[in-house]
NUMAR-76478 format. One line per field, with one value per residue (C-alpha): residue number from 1; residue in one letter; x, y, z. Coordinates in Angstrom, 1 decimal, decimal comma, padded with zeros to 4 digits. Each point is the difference from the previous one (the first is absolute). Example, Ala and Ser with C-alpha at 12.3 -4.5 7.8 and 13.67 -1.06 7.14 Angstrom:
residues 2
pos	(1;2) $
code	(A;S) $
c1	(012,3;001,4) $
c2	(-004,5;003,4) $
c3	(007,8;-000,7) $
//
This chain:
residues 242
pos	(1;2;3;4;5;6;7;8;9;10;11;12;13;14;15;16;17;18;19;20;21;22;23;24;25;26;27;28;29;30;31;32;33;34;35;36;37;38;39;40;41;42;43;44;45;46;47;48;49;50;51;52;53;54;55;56;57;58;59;60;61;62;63;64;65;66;67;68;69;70;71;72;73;74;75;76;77;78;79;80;81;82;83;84;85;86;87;88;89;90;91;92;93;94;95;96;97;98;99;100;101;102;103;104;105;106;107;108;109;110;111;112;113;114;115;116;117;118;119;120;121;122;123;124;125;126;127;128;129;130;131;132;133;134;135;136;137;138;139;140;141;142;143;144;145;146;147;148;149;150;151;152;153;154;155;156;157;158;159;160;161;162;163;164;165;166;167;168;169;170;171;172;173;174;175;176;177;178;179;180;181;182;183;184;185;186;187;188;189;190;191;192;193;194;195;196;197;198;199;200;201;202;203;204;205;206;207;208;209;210;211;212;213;214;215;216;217;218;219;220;221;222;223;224;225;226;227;228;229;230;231;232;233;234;235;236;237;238;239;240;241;242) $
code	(X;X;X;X;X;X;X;X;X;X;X;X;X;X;X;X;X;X;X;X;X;X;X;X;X;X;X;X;X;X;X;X;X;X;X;X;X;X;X;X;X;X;X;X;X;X;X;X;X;X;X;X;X;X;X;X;X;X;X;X;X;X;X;X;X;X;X;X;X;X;X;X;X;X;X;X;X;X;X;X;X;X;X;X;X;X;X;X;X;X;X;X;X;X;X;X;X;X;X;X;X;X;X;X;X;X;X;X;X;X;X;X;X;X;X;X;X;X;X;X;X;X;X;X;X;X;X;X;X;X;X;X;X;X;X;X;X;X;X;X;X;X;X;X;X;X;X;X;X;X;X;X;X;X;X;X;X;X;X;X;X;X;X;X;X;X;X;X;X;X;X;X;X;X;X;X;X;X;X;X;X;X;X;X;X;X;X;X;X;X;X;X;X;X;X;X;X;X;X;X;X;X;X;X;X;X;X;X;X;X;X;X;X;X;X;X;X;X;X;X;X;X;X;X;X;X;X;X;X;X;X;X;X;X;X;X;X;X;X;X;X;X) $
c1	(-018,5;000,5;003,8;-000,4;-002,2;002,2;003,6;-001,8;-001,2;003,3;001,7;-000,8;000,2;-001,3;-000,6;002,7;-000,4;-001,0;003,3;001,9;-000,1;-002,1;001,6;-001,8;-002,6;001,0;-001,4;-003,2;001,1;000,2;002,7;-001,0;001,8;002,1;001,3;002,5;000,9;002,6;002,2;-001,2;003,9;003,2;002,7;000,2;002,4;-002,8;-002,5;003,5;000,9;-003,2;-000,3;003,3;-001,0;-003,2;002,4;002,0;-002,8;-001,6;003,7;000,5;-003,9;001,0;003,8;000,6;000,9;-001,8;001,2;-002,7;001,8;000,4;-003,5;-001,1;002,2;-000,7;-003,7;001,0;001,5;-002,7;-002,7;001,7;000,3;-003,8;000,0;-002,2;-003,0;000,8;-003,3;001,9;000,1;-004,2;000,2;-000,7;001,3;002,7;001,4;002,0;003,6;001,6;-001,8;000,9;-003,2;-002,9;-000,9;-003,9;000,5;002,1;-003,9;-001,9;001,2;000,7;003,8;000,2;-001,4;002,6;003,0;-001,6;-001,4;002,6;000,1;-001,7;-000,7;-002,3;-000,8;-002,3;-001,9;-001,6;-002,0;-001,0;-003,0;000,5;-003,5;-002,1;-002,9;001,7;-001,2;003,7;000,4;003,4;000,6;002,5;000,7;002,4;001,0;001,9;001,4;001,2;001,1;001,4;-003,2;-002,7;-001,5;-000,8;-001,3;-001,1;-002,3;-001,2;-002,2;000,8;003,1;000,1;002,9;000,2;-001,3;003,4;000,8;-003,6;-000,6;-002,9;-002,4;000,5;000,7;000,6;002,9;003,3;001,1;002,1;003,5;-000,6;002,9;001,4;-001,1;-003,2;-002,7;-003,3;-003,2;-001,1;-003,2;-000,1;-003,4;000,4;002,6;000,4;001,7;000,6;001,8;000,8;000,9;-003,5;-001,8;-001,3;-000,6;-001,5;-001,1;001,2;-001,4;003,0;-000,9;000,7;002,0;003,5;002,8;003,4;002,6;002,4;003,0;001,8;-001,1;001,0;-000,7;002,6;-000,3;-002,5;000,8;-003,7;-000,3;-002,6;-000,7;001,3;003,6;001,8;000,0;002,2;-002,4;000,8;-001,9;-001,9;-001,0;-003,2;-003,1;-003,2;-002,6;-003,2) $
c2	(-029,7;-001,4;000,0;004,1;000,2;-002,3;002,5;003,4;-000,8;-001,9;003,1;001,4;-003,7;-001,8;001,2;-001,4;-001,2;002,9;-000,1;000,2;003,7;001,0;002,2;002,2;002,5;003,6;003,3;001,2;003,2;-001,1;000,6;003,0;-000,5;002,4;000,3;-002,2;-001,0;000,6;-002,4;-000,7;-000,7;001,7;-001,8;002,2;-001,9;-002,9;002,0;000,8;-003,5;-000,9;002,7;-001,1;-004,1;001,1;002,4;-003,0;-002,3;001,8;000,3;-003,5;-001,2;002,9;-001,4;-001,6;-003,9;000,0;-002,0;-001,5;-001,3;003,3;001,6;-002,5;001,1;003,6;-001,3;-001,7;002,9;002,5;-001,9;-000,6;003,0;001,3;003,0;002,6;000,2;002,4;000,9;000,7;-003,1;-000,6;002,9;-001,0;-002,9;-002,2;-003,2;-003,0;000,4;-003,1;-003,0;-003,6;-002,2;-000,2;003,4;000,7;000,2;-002,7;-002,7;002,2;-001,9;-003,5;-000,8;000,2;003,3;001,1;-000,7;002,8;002,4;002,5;002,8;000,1;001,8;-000,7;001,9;002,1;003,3;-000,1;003,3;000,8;001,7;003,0;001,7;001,5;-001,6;-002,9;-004,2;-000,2;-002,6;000,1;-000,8;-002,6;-000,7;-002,6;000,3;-002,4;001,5;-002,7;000,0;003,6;001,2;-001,7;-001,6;001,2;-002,0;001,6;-000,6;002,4;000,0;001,1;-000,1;000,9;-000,5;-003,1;000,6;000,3;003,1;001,6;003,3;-000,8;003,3;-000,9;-003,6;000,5;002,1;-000,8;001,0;002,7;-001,7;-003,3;-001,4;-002,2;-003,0;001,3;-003,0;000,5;-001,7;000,6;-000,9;-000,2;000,3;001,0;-000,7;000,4;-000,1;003,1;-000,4;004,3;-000,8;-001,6;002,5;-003,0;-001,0;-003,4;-000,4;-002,9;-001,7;000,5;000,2;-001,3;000,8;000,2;001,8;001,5;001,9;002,6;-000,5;003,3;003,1;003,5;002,4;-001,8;-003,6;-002,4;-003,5;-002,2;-003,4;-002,7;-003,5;000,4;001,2;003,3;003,2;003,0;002,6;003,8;003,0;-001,3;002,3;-002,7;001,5;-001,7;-000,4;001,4) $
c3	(-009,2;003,4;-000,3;-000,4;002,9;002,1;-001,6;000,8;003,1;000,8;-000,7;003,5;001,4;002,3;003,9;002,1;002,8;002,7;002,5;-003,1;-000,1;003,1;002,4;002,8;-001,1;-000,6;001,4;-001,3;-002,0;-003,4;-003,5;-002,1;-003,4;-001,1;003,4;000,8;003,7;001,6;001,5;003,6;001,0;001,3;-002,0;-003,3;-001,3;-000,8;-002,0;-002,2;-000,2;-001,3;-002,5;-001,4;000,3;-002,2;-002,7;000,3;-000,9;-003,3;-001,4;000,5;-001,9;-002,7;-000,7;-003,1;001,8;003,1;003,0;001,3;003,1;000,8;-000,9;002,7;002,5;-000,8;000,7;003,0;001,6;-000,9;001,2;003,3;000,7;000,4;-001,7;000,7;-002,4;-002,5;-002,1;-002,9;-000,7;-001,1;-002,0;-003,5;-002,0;000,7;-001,9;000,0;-000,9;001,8;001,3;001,8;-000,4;-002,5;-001,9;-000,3;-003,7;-000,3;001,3;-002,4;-003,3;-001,0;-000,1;-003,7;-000,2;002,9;-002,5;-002,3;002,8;-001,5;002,3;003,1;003,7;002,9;003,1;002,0;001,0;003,6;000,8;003,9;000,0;001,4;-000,9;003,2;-001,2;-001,8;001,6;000,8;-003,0;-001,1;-003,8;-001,3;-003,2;-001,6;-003,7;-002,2;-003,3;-002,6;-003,8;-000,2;001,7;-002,7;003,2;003,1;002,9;003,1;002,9;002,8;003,5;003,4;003,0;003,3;003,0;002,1;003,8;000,7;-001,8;-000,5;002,0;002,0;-000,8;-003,8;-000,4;-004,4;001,5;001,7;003,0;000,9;001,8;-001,9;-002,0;-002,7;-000,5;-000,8;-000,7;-002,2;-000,9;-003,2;-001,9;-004,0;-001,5;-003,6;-002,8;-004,1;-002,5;-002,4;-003,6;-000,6;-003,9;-000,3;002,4;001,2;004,0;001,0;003,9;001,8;003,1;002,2;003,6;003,8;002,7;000,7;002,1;-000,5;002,1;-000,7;001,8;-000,4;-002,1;-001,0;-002,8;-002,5;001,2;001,4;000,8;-000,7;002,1;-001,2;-001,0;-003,5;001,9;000,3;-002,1;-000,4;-001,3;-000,9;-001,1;-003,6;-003,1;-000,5;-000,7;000,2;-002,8;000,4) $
//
């Protein structure tokens, strides 16, 4: 059981060191999702060069023979060019579609059992809480599907902004004016494991700490940074078991 605990919580990785993604603190009015910001810049021509690097992007994870070469540099060039939060992208689920380093899914089983995993996705669902009377603890929850969906992993707990990019009235919030990369900390306090042909779920003892970063996002893409490597996620059909 400890190698699921180490894969879940390894899924939003390990906290890098803090002048890795640290950058100045942002003003004090905060993100709203659903309300995207605009671009605090005069050269228009940027925000359409990103749009089309990101279009760019989930054509080149969906092709049929991906280049990985140039999914990185795709990658490269999007995180360089700090983006503008865009709020669209925490809205519901997203999952992996390309990755360069270790899958979640992929610690979760033995080797033997990989060979036979069948089909298989992984990702997440982050929720800010936006309620008035909410504790400001936003949700996270990562999910591993495996064997055509007969298993399903997932663990869940809590996220909130670095320093760097928190809004300082509500720190579970980011800042409005900050940009890509955007660094998290992330706690994990729950996992199981549900079988939906059995209509059986067993709890797992996944927990502990861990941090991630996004280093650019949108409605249609979201590029996920963390010890197990890099992800290209997009918008997911996954639906959690109750």
């Amino acid at each position: 059981m400890a190698t699921a605990q180490r894969a879940l919580v390894g899924g939003v990785g390990c906290r890098s060191s803090p002048s890795t993604w640290r950058s100045a603190r942002q003003p004090a009015s905060c993100v709203r999702r659903r309300a995207p910001i605009a671009a605090a810049r005069g050269d228009v021509s940027l925000d359409v060069d990103i749009q089309s690097l990101s279009k760019e992007l989930v054509a080149s994870v969906s092709s049929a023979t991906v280049d990985d070469a140039h999914v990185l540099e795709l990658i490269h060039k999007l995180a360089s060019a700090k983006a503008p939060v865009t709020t669209g992208a925490f809205d519901g689920v997203f999952e992996v579609v390309w990755s360069d380093g270790t899958m979640a899914w992929r610690a979760l089983v033995a080797s033997l059992v990989q060979r036979i995993a069948g089909k298989r996705r992984a990702g997440q669902r982050f929720s800010f809480d936006e309620s008035e009377n909410g504790d400001g603890s936003n949700s996270a929850l990562n999910f591993a599907e495996l064997f055509d969906g007969f298993v399903m992993i997932t663990a869940g707990g809590v996220f909130f902004p670095d320093t760097s990019i928190a809004c300082t009235e509500s720190p579970h919030k980011i800042a409005k004016g900050a940009k890509h990369p955007l660094p998290f900390s992330v706690q994990i306090s729950a996992g199981a494991a549900f079988f939906p042909g059995l209509k059986k779920k067993i709890e797992l003892p996944i927990s502990g700490p861990g941090a991630f970063a996004v280093l650019y996002s949108d409605e249609h893409v979201r590029v996920f940074k963390s010890s197990g490597g890099l992800a290209v996620q997009v918008p997911s059909d996954w639906q959690e078991i109750e």
